[in-house]
C-alpha positions, 0 to 999 in steps of 0.5 A, spaced: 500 500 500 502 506 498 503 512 502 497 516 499 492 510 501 495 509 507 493 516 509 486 517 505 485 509 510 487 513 518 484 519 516 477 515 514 478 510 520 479 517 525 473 521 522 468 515 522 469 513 530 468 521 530 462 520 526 459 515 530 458 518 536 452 521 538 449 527 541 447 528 547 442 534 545 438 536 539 437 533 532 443 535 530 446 529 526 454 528 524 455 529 516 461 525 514 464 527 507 471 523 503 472 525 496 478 521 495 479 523 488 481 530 491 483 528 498 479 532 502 475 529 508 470 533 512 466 532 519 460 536 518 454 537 524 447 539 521 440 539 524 437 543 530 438 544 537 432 547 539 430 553 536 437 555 533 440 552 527 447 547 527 451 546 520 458 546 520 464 543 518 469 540 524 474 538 521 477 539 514 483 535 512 486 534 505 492 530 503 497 535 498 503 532 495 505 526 501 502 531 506 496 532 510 494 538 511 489 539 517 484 546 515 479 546 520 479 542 527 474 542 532 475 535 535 475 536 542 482 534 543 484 534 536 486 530 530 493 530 530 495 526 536 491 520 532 494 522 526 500 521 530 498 515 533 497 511 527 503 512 525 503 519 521 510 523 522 509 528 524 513 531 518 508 529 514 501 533 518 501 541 516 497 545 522 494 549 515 489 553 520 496 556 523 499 561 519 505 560 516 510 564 520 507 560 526 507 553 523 515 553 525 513 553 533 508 548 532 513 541 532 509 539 526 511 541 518 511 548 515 508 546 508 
């Protein structure tokens, strides 16, 4: 298995158990989204908690080039220790929702 197939495998694994779980409140239902042919994985929320709307993206991560670039992380303790966990270097995830003059403090790739 190559590189690019094994990330689109972790990142489908990891979002899939975020999806699963439930709310706790509200009609409010977990959208998971792959578009492997253009690498991008998205968590969404949609639905209703009592009179007020919900929808929008948790997480947005898309594998570029050997990378996987984290947009948007709204899980609770983050994406990347996963990530890491599942034998992603952490060379090879960009915090992409840091700016690039910050990404160099972060311990994690730049680009």
């Amino acid at each position: 298995m190559d590189t690019l197939d094994e990330y689109r495998n972790i990142l489908e694994r990891i979002l899939e158990a975020h999806h699963r779980i439930p709310f706790s409140h509200g009609q409010i239902e977990s959208k998971f989204i792959v578009d492997r042919d253009r690498n991008h994985f998205l968590l969404m929320n949609a639905g209703w908690d009592g009179k007020r709307r919900v929808h929008g993206c948790v997480v947005h991560v898309e594998i570029i080039g050997n990378k996987i670039w984290i947009h948007r992380d709204g899980i609770e303790d983050g994406i990347t220790d996963e990530l890491v966990a599942a034998g992603v270097p952490k060379n090879k995830i960009v915090l992409g929702f840091h700016a690039p003059e910050v990404r160099q403090y972060t311990g994690y790739a730049i680009a």
